[in-house]
C-alpha positions, 0 to 999 in steps of 0.5 A: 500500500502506497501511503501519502504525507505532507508537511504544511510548515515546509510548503512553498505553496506552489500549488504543483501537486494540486494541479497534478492530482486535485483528488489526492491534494487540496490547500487550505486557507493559506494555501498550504499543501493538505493530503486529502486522500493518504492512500490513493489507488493504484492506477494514481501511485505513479501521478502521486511519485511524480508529485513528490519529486516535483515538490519545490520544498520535497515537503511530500513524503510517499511510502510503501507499507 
């Protein structure tokens, strides 16, 4: 199972991984990154890596349970 995290103090709010998966990453009120699906379907596991190696401030953190 592919388990996804994020750190809001360390977002840059470039809104990246929004844009890439809007069902998986929201922001709130700040802007700040917030994971709202922490364990996404598979056919999203490769979208949800991209996501992280594309983070600005590596502030998303994908593991594999």
């Amino acid at each position: 199972m592919l388990r996804v995290t994020a750190n809001s103090e360390t977002c840059a709010v470039s809104s990246l991984c929004v844009y890439r998966l809007p069902g998986v990453f929201d922001q709130d009120e700040d802007g700040l990154v917030v994971v709202l699906d922490e364990t996404p379907d598979g056919e999203l596991h490769e979208e949800v890596r991209r996501a992280a190696r594309g983070c600005p401030t590596k502030s998303i953190r994908v593991t594999e349970e």
